[in-house]
C-alpha positions in Angstrom: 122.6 101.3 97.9 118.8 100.6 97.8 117.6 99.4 101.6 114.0 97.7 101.8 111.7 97.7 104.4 108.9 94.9 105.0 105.4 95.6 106.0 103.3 92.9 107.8 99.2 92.8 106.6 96.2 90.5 107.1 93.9 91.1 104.4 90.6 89.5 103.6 88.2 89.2 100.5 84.4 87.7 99.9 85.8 87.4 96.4 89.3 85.2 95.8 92.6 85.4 97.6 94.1 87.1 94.8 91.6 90.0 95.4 92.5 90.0 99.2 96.3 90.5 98.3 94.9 93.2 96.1 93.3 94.5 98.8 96.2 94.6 101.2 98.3 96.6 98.6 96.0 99.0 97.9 95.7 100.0 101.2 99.0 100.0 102.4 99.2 102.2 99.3 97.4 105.0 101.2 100.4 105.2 103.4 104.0 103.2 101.9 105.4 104.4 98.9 107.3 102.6 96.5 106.1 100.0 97.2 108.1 97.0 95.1 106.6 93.7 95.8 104.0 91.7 97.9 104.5 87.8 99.3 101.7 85.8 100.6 102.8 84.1 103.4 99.3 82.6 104.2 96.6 81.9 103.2 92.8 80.4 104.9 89.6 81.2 104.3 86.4 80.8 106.4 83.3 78.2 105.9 79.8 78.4 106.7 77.4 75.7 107.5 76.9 74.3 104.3 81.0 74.0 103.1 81.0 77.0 101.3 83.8 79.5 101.2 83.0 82.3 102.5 85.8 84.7 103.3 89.0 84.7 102.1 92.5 85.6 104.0 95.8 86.7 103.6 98.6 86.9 105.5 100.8 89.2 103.3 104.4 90.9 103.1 104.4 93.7 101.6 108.3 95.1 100.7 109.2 99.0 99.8 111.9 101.4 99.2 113.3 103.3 102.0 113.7 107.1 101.1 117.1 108.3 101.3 
């Protein structure tokens, strides 16, 4: 029997979304192993005064193996 466990992150990014889920992966990396797949619940992004992007966000969940 495999059981799964589900990690909650924000995660943002100067770059692109995609490199903000990156992001959030890598880190919980540091911590959660195996690790078997990420969903992006949400995603925003901030402006400044001229309409440009300048931040990216994620609301990810990240899913991984329990041990055992």
């Amino acid at each position: 029997m495999t059981v799964m466990k589900v990690l909650e992150l924000m995660s943002d990014s100067k770059e692109s979304w995609e490199d903000a889920t990156q992001k959030a992966v890598s880190k919980a990396r540091k911590s959660v192993k195996n690790i078997r797949s990420v969903w992006v619940q949400d995603f925003s992004a901030t402006v400044d005064d001229k309409g440009k992007l300048t931040k990216y966000r994620v609301t990810v969940k990240v899913s991984f193996e329990v041990d055992g």
